[in-house]
C-alpha positions as CSV (number, residue, x, y, z in Angstrom):
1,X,-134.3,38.2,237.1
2,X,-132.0,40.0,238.9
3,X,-132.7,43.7,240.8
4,X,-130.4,46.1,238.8
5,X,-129.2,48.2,242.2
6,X,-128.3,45.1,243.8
7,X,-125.9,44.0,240.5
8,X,-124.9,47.8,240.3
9,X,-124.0,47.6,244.0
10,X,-121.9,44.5,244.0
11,X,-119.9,46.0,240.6
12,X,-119.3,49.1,242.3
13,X,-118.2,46.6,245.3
14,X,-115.6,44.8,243.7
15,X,-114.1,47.4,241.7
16,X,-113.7,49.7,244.6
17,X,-112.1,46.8,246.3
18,X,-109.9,46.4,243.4
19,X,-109.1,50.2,243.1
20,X,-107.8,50.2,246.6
21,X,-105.9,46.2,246.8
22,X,-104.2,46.8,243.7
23,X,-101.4,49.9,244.5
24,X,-100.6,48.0,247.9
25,X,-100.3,44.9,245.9
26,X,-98.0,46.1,243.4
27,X,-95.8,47.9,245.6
28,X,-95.4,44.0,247.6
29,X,-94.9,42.2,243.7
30,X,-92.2,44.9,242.8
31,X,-90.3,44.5,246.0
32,X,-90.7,41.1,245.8
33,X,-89.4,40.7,242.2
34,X,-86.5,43.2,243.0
35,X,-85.7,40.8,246.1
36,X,-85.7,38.1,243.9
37,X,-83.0,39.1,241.1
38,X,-80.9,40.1,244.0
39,X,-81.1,37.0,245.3
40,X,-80.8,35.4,242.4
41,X,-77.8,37.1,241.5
42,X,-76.0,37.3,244.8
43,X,-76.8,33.5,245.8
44,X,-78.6,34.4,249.2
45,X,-81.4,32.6,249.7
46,X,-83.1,33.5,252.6
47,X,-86.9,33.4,253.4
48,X,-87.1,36.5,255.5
49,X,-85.0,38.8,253.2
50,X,-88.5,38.7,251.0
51,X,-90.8,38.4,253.3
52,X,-89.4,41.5,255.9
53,X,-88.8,44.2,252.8
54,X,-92.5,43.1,251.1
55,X,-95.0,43.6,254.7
56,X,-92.9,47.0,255.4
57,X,-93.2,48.6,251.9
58,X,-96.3,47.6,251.6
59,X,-97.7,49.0,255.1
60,X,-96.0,51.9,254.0
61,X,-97.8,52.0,250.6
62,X,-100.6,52.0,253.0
63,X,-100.2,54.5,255.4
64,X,-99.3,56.8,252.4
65,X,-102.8,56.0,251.0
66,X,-104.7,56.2,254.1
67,X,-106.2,59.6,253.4
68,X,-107.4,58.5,249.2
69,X,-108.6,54.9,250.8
70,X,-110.3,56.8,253.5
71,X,-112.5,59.2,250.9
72,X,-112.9,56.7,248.2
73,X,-114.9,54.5,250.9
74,X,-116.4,57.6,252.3
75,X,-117.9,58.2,249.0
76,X,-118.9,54.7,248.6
77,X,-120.7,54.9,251.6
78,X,-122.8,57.9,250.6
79,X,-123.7,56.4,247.5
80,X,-124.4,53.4,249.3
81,X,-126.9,55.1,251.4
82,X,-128.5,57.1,248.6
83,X,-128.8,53.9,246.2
84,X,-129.9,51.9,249.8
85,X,-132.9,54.5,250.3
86,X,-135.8,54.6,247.6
């Protein structure tokens, strides 16, 4: 038998994580597919014409999200603490 906060609280974990991974990861599969037909169709195949344009959109997808990554793990925290204390 499991404690029901503890399940709740490793949900509420992984979705959060999920909610925050997946823009930033999207933006770097987009770029990268983009990258790809251009390659494809232009014959250029180079490692670091992927590799360059993916890390800098997606720090930039990052920076840009900064401030709603910042509040949605602010308000995990608080619900953290006030599922943590009895």
């Amino acid at each position: 038998m499991y404690d029901e906060s503890l399940v709740y609280l490793v949900r509420e974990t992984i979705l959060l994580t999920l909610k925050i991974v997946l823009p930033i990861l999207g933006a770097g599969v987009v770029v990268g597919l983009v990258i790809s037909i251009l390659q494809s169709v232009t014959s250029i195949q180079d490692q670091t014409l992927t590799f360059v344009p993916k890390i800098v959109v997606m720090l930039a997808v990052v920076v840009f999200l900064t401030p709603w990554i910042v509040q949605r793990l602010g308000e995990f925290a608080s619900d953290l603490l006030w599922v943590a204390i009895p």
